[in-house]
ZASEDREN-316514 format. One record per residue (C-alpha): residue number from 1; x, y, z. Coordinates in steps of 0.02 Angstrom, whole numbers, plus 50000, padded with zeros to 5 digits. Layout:
# ZASEDREN-316514
resi NUM	x X	y Y	z Z
...
This chain:
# ZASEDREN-316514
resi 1	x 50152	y 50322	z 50868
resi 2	x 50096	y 50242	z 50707
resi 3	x 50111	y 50098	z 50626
resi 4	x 50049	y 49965	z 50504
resi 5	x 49997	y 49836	z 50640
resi 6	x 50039	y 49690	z 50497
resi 7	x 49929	y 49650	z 50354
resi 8	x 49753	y 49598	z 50454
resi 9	x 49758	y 49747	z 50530
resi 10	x 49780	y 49873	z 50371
resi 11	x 49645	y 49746	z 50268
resi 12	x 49484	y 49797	z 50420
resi 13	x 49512	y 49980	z 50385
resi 14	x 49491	y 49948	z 50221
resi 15	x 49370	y 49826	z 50219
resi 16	x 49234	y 49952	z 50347
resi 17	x 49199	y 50015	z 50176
resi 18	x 49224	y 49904	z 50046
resi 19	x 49218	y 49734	z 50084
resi 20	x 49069	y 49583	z 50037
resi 21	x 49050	y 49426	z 50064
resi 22	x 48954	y 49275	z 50034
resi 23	x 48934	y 49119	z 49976
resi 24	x 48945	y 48928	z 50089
resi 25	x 48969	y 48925	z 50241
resi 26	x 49022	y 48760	z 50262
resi 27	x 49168	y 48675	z 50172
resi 28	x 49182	y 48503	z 50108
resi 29	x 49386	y 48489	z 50143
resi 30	x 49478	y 48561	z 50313
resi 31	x 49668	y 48515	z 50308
resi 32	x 49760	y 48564	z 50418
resi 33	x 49935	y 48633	z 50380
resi 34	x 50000	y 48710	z 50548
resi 35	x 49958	y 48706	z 50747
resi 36	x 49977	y 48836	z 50853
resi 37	x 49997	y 48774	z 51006
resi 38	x 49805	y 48687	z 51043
resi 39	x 49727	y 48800	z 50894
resi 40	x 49741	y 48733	z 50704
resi 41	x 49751	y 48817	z 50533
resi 42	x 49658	y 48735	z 50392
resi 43	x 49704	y 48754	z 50202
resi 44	x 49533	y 48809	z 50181
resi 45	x 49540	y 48969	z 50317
resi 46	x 49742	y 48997	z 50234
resi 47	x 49659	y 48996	z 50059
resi 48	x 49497	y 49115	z 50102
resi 49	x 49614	y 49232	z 50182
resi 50	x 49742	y 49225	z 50057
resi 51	x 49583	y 49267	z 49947
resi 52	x 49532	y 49401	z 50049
resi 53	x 49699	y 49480	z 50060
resi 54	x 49705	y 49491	z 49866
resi 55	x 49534	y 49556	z 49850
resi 56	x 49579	y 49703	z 49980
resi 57	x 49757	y 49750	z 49901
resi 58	x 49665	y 49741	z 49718
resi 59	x 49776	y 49607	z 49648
resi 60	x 49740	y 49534	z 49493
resi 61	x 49746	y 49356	z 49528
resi 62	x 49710	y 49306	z 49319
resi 63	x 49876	y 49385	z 49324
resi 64	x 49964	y 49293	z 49461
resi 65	x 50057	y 49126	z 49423
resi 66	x 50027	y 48996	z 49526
resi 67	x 50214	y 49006	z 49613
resi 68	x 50184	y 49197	z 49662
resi 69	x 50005	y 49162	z 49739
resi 70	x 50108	y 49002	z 49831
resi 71	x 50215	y 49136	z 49887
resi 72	x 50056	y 49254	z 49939
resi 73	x 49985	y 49100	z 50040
resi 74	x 50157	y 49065	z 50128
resi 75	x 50158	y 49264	z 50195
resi 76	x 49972	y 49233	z 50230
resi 77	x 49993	y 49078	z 50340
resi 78	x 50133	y 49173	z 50457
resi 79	x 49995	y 49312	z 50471
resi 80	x 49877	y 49186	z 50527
resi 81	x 50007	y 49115	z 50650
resi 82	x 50011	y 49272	z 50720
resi 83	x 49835	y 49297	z 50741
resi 84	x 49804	y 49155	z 50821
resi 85	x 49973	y 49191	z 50949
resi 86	x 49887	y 49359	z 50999
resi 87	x 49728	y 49244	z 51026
resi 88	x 49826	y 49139	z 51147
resi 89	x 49912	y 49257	z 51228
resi 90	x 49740	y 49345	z 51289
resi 91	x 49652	y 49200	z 51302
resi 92	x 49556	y 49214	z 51479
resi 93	x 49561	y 49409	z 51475
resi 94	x 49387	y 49472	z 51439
resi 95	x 49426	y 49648	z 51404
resi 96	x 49493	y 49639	z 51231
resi 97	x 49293	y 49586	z 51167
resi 98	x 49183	y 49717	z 51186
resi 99	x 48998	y 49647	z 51244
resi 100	x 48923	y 49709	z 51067
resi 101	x 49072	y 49621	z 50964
resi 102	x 48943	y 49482	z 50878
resi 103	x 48835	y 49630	z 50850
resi 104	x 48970	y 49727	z 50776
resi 105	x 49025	y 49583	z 50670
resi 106	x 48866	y 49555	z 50600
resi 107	x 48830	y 49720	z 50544
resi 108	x 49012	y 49704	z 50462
resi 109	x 48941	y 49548	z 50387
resi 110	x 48766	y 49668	z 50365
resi 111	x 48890	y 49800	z 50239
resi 112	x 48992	y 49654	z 50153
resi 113	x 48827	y 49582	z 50105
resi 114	x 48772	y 49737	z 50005
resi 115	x 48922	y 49751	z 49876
resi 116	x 48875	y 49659	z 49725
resi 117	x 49045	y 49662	z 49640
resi 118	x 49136	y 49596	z 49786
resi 119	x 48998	y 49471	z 49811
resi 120	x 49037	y 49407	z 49644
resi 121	x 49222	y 49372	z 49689
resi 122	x 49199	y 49303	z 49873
resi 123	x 49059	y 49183	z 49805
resi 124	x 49196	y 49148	z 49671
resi 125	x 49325	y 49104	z 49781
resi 126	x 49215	y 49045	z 49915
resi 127	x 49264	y 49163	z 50070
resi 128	x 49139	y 49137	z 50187
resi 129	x 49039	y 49235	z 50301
resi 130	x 49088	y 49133	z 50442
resi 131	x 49266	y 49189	z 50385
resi 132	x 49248	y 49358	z 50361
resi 133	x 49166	y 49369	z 50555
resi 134	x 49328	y 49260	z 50635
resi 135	x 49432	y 49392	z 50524
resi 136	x 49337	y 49521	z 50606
resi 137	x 49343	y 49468	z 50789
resi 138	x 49544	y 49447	z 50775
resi 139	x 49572	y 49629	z 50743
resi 140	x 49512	y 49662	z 50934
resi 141	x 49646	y 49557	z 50982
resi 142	x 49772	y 49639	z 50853
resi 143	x 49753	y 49805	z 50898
resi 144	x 49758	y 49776	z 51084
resi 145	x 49920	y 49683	z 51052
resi 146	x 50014	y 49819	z 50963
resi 147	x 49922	y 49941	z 51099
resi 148	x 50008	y 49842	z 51232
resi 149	x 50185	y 49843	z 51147
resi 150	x 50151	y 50012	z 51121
resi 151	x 50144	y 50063	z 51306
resi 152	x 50296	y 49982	z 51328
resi 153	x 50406	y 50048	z 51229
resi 154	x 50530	y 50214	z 51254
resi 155	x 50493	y 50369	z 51165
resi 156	x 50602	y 50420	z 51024
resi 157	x 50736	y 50583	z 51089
resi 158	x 50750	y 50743	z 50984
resi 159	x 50919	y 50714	z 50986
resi 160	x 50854	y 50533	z 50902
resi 161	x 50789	y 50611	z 50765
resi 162	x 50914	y 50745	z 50738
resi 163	x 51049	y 50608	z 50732
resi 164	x 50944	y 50520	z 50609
resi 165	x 50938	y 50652	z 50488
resi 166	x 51111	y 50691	z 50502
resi 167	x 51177	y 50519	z 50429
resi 168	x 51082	y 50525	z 50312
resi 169	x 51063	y 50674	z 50210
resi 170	x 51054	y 50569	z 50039
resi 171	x 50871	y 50549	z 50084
resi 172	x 50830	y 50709	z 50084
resi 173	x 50894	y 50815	z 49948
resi 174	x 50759	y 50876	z 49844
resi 175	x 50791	y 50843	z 49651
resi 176	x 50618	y 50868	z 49564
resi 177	x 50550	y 50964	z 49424
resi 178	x 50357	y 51050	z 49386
resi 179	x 50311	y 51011	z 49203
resi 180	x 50186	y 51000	z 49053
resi 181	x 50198	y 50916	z 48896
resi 182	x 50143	y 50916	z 48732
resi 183	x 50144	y 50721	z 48632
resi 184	x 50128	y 50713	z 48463
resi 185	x 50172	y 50561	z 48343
resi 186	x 50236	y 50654	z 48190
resi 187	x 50417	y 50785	z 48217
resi 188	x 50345	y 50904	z 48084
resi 189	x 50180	y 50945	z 48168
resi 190	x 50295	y 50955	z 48361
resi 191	x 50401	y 51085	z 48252
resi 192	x 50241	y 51164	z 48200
resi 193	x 50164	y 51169	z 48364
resi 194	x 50342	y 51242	z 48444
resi 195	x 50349	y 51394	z 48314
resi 196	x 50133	y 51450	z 48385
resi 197	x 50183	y 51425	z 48575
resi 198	x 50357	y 51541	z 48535
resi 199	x 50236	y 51650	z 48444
resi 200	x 50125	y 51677	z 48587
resi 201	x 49999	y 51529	z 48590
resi 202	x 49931	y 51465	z 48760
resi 203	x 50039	y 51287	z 48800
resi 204	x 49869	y 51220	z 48891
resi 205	x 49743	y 51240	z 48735
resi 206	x 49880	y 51186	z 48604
resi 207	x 49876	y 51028	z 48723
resi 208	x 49721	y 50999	z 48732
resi 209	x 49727	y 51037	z 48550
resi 210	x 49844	y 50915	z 48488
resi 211	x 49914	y 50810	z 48623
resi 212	x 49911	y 50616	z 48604
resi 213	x 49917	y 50552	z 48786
resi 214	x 49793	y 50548	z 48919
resi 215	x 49873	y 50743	z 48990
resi 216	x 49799	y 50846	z 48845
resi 217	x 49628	y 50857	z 48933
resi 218	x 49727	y 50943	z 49064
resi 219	x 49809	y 51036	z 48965
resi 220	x 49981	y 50917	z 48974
resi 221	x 50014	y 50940	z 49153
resi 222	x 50140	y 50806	z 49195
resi 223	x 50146	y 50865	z 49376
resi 224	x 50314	y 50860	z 49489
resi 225	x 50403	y 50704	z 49473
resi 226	x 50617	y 50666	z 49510
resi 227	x 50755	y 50587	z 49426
resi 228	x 50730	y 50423	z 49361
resi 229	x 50532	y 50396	z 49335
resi 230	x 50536	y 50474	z 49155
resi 231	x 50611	y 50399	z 48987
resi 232	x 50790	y 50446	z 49000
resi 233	x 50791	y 50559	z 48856
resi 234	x 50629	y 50680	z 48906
resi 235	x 50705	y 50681	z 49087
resi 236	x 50878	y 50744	z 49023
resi 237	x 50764	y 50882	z 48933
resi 238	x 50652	y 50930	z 49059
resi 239	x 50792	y 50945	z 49207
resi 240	x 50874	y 51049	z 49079
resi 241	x 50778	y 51194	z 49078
resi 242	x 50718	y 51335	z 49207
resi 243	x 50540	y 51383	z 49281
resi 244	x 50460	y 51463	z 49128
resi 245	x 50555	y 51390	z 48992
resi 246	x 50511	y 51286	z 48826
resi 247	x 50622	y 51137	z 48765
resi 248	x 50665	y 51105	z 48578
resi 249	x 50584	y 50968	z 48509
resi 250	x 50596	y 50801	z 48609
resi 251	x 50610	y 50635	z 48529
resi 252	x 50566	y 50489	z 48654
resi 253	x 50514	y 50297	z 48634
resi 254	x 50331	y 50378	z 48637
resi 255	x 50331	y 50512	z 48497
resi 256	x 50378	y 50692	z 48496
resi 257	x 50372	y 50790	z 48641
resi 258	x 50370	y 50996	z 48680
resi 259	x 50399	y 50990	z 48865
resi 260	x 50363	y 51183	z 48982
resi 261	x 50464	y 51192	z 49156
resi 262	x 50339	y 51264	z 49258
resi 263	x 50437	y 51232	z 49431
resi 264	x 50614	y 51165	z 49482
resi 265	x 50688	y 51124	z 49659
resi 266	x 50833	y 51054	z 49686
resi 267	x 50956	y 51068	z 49841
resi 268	x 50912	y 50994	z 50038
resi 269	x 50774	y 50984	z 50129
resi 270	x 50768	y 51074	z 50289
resi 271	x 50766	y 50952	z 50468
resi 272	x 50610	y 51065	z 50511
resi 273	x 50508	y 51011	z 50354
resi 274	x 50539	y 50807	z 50390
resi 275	x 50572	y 50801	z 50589
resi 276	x 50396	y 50737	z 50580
resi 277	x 50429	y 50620	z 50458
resi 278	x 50558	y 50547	z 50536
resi 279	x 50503	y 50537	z 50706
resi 280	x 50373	y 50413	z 50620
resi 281	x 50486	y 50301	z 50536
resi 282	x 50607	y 50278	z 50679
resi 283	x 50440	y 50242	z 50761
resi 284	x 50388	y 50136	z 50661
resi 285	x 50545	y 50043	z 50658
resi 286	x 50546	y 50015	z 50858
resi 287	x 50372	y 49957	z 50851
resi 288	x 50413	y 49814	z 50720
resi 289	x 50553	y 49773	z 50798
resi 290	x 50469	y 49739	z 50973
resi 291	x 50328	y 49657	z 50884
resi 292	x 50444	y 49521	z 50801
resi 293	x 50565	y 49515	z 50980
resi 294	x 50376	y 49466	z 51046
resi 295	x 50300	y 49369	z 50910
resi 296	x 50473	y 49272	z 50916
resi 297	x 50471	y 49233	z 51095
resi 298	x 50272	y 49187	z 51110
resi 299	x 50303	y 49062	z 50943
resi 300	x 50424	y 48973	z 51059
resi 301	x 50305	y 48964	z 51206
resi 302	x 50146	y 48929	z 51133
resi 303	x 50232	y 48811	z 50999
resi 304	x 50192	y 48823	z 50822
resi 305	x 50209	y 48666	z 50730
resi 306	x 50181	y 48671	z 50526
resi 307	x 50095	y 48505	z 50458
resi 308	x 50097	y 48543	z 50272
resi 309	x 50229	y 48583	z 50162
């Protein structure tokens, strides 16, 4: 069964590879903003790992206003909640640390420390080492939560999945088209361009030859894409034609266009080909559910208590 086991989880497999950090490890201000039953969360630790979370999803945070990173930080702070409920919950039980978990946290902190560009942002936005080793140590206790839940739950029937896709067959009809294009700025030279490739010329080196956009160096291959993720008018063209087929010229927001179908599918996809698929998301979907049904109940034993608007 598989699922993303929330956000702290998905940002360590990530972050084996990627991840740095430096700068101070000790901070001048520590507010708190929420309890958890006798454990508290500090602005600081909400702010590094709001940080951190940014860093790992590539956000742009020149780009963010400061009422969507608010936003970011009040998601961040329930994630943290949850960390330290899972914390609770096993506190006493000394088989979710392995005996090597400082060592394995410092040679996390060991492969952090050797990224220079992601040293440059945590020393910029002051995540700490200390930090990045408590973020570390919580996964143990994240993954043998969602382990647990796991266990517990029923398997999803054949019959489950088969019902599934059943009611709802919108999902999967297949509606897609294989194409290349050729972008030019002025209609006469398109027109030009049209008359060689009627004429015999090879659509990939007349791309490369005169296309405008970032596909001529591969010869204009647009790959397979479905309704609605084109400009309206080159999607009405391109759905248009059949495997194997030029359009006329295409006027678009973008310039001129000569599009070639290369592939078209279009009808249902078969319960074989996405029982798989399926199976996962209604997986998924029990797995979330018993994780809130548990998060919910432990929140109201343990106590969580916010300090800080």
């Amino acid at each position: 069964m598989k699922f993303i086991k929330t956000v702290s989880l998905l940002l360590i497999l990530v972050m084996s590879f990627t991840l740095v950090a430096c700068g101070n490890d000790k901070k001048d201000v520590e507010i708190p903003i929420a309890k958890v039953g006798n454990l508290e969360i500090t602005q600081d630790e909400l702010d590094q790992y709001t940080y951190l979370y940014c860093f790992i999803q590539g956000v742009d945070l020149s780009s963010v206003t400061e009422e969507n990173l608010e936003y970011i930080k009040t998601m961040m702070l329930e994630d943290l909640i949850s960390l330290n409920i899972m914390k609770i919950y096993y506190e006493g039980d000394e088989s979710i640390l392995p005996e090597d978990y400082q060592e394995s946290a410092d040679k996390f902190i060991e492969t952090v420390e050797s990224q220079e560009s992601a040293k440059t942002y945590m020393e910029k936005y002051k995540i700490t080492n200390q930090a990045l080793t408590d973020f570390f140590i919580s996964q143990y206790y994240s993954v043998a939560f969602f382990d647990e839940l796991e266990a517990g739950l029923p398997g999803i029937t054949d019959e489950e999945v088969k019902a599934y896709f059943d009611e709802n067959q919108d999902q999967f009809k297949i509606d897609e088209v294989t194409a290349k294009h050729i972008l030019v700025e002025e209609e006469e030279l398109a027109e030009e361009i049209l008359v060689k490739l009627k004429d015999g010329a090879d659509f990939g080196e007349m791309a490369a030859q005169y296309g405008t956009d970032s596909t001529a160096q591969n010869g204009g291959d647009l790959g397979t894409f479905g309704r609605n993720s084109m400009d309206p008018d080159f999607e009405k063209a391109a759905f248009a034609l059949n495997p194997g087929e030029l359009s006329d010229v295409v006027k678009t927001q973008f310039g001129y266009h000569i599009i070639y179908l290369t592939d078209k599918k279009q009808g249902m996809e078969t319960f074989e080909n996405v029982k798989d698929t399926i199976l996962a998301k209604l997986e998924n979907e029990v797995l979330s559910q018993a994780y809130t049904d548990k998060i919910k109940d432990l929140r109201e034993e343990v106590g969580v208590e916010y300090l800080s608007e």
